[in-house]
MINU-382287 format. One line per field, with one value per residue (C-alpha): z negated, x negated, y; residue in one letter; residue number from 0. Coordinates in steps of 0.1 Angstrom, whole numbers. Example, Ala and Ser with C-alpha at 12.3 -4.5 7.8 and 13.67 -1.06 7.14 Angstrom:
2
zz = (-78_-71)
xx = (-123_-137)
yy = (-45_-11)
code = (A_S)
pos = (0_1)
//
This chain:
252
zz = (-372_-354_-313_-297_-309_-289_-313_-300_-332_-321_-350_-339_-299_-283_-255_-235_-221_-230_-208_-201_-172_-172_-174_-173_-153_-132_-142_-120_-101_-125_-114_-126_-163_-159_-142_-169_-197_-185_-184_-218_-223_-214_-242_-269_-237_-218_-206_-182_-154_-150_-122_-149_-166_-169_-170_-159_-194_-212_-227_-219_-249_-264_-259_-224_-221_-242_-214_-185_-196_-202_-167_-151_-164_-158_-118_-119_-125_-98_-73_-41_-35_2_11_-23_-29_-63_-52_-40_-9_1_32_33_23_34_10_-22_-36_-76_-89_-120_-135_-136_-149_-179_-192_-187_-199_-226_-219_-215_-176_-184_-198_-167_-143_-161_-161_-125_-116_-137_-114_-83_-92_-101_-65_-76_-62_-38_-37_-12_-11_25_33_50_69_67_93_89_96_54_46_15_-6_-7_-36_-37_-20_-46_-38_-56_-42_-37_-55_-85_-82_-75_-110_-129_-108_-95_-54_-40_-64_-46_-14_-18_-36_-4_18_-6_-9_32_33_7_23_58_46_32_65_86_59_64_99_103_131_114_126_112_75_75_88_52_44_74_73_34_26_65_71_88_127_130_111_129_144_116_106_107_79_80_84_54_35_47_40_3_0_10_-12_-42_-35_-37_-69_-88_-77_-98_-72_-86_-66_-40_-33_-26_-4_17_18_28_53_72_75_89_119_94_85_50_33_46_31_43_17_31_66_50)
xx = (-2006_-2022_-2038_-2028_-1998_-1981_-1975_-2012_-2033_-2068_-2070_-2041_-2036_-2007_-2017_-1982_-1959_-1925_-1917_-1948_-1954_-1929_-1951_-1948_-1916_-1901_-1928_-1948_-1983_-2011_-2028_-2009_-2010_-2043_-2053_-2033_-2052_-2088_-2079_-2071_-2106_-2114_-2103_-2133_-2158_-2148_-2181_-2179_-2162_-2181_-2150_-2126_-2145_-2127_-2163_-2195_-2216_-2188_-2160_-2128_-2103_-2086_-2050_-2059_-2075_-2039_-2017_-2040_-2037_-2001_-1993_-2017_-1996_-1961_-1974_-1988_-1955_-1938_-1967_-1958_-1987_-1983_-1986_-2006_-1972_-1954_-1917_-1897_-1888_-1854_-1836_-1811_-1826_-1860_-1890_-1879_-1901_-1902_-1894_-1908_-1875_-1886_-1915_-1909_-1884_-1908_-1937_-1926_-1942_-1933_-1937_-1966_-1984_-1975_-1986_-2023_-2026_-2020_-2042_-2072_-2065_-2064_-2095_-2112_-2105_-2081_-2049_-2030_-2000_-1982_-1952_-1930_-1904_-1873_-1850_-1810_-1781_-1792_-1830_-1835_-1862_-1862_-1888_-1882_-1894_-1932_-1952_-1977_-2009_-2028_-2064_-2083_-2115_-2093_-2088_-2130_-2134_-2116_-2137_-2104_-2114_-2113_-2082_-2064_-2072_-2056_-2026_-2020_-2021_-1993_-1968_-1968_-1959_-1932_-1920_-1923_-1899_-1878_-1872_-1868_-1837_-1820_-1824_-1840_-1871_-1905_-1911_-1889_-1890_-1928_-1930_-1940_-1959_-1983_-1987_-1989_-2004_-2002_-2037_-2047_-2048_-2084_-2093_-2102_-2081_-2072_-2102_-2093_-2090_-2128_-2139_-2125_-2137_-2172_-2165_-2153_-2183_-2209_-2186_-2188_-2231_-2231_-2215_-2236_-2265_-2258_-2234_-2202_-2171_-2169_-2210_-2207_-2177_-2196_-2228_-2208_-2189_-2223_-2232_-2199_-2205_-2169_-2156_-2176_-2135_-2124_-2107_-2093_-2068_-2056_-2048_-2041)
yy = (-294_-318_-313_-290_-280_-309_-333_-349_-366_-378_-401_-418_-413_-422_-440_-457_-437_-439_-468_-489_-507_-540_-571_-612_-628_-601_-577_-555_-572_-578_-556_-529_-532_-539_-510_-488_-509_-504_-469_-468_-475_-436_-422_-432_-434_-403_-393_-430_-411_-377_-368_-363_-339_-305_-289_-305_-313_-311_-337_-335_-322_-356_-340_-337_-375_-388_-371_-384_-419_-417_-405_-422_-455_-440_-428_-470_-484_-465_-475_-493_-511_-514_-477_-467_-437_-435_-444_-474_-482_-494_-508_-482_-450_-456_-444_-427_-405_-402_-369_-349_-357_-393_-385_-372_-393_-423_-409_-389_-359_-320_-317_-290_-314_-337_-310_-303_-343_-344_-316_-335_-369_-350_-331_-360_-373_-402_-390_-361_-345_-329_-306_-314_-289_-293_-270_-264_-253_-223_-227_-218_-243_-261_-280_-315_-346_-342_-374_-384_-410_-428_-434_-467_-448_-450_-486_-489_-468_-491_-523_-534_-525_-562_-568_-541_-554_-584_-570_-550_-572_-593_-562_-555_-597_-591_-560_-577_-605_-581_-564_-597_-606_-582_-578_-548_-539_-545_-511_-490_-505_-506_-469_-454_-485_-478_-442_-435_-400_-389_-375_-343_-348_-344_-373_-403_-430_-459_-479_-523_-539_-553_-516_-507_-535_-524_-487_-497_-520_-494_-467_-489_-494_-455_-453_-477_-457_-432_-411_-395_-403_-375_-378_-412_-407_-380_-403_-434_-414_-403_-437_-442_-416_-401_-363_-359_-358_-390_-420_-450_-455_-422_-443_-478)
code = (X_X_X_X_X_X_X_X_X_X_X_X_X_X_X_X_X_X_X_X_X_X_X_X_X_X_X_X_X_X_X_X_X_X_X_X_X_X_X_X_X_X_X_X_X_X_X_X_X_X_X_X_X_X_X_X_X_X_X_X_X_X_X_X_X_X_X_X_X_X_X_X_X_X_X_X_X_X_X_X_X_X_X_X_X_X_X_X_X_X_X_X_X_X_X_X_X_X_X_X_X_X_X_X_X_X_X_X_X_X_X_X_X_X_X_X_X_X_X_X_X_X_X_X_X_X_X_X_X_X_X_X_X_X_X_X_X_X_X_X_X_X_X_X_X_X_X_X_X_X_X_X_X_X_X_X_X_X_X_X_X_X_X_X_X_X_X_X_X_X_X_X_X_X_X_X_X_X_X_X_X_X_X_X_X_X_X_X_X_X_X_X_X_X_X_X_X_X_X_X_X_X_X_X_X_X_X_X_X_X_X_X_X_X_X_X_X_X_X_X_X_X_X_X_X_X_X_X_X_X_X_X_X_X_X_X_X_X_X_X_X_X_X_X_X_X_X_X_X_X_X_X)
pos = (0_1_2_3_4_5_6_7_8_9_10_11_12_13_14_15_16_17_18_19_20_21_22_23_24_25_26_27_28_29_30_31_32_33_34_35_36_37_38_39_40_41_42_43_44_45_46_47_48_49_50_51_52_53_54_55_56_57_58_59_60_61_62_63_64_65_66_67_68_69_70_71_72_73_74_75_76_77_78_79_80_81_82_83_84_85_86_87_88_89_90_91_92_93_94_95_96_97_98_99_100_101_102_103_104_105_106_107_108_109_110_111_112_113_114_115_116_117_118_119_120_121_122_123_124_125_126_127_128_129_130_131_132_133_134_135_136_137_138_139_140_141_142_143_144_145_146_147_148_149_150_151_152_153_154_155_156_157_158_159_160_161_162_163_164_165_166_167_168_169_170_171_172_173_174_175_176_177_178_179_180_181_182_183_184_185_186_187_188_189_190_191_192_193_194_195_196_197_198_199_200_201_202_203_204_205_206_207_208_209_210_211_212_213_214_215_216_217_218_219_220_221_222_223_224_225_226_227_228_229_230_231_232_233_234_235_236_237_238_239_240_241_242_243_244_245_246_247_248_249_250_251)
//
């Protein structure tokens, strides 16, 4: 029996999910797959990122490193680069939120295994989830697809931060043409694009684009002196004048 009892074999780690991110003509932006392949690189060097640690001093089980990798590459190739959620969006049904349905048949995986994965990236401070509910005829509420996103300190982990930038700014161009062909308001198409992960209301009012850069800049300073991810957030956010929790990819 090998891992875990999950099929899992350190000596030979499966380390793609079932269906990899597409690449070359009519594949996904580089930076995608190359995200998902510097990843990769966690799994014989897991003590480089201290956040996904299960237990301070201690190294994270291999099953546990195979399963992180694997969703971490399924939740990249269902990321819309523009707002930073996992989903597509469309002209006719607006943003579409992937489901855990989705993501087990692309990555492979039990959804237990999914679920434990995603706790350990959210943890870590690399992504958030959020349940919304809705309400029927007769006022039952309902719980609706859960909106996942990605954070921009993953993208700084993996020393892709000015990459991302500039990919951004390229997916809100596409989606803007998008939405002039087939005239439809700017407005409307671009709503879920703008707001992403809608933040508390007592976070401050949307940093500009140059403010951000700064705030990444001054982040990514923090890091290399030694900080783990959620210190150096804190200590980049006092510099700011910012709550000690905030992000901007939170408001991008």
């Amino acid at each position: 029996m090998t891992g875990n009892r999950c099929g899992h074999d350190p000596r030979a780690p499966k380390l793609q999910p079932a269906q990899p991110i597409r690449t070359g003509k009519g594949g996904l932006p580089r930076i995608l797959p190359l995200a998902a392949e510097r990843a990769r690189a966690w799994y014989d060097r897991p003590r480089r990122c201290p956040p996904l640690q299960t237990r301070p001093g201690r190294q994270t089980r291999s099953e546990r490193r195979e399963a992180v990798i694997v969703v971490l590459e399924t939740l990249l190739s269902h990321l819309d680069l523009a707002s930073l959620c996992c989903g597509t969006p469309t002209l006719a049904e607006g943003f579409i939120d992937i489901d855990m349905k989705m993501l087990v048949r692309d990555s492979g995986l039990g959804q237990r295994r999914i679920e434990r994965a995603i706790a350990q990236l959210k943890d870590a401070g690399f992504m958030e989830v959020t349940q919304p509910r809705g309400q029927n005829e007769e006022g039952k509420y309902f719980g609706c697809r859960a909106i996942r996103v990605v954070h921009e300190a993953l993208f700084e982990w993996l020393g892709l931060g000015p990459m991302l930038r500039r990919e951004r700014e390229r997916a809100s161009q596409r989606l803007s043409r998008k939405a002039r062909q087939a005239n439809r308001k700017l407005a409307d198409f671009m709503r879920r694009a703008a707001s992403g992960f809608r933040p508390p209301a007592k976070r401050p009012s949307v940093l500009t684009q140059a403010q951000r850069i700064a705030w990444s800049q001054e982040w990514g300073r923090q890091v290399k002196a030694g900080y783990d991810l959620r210190e150096a957030q804190r200590r980049t956010n006092t510099a700011f004048g910012l709550p000690p929790d905030y992000q901007p990819g939170l408001d991008a």
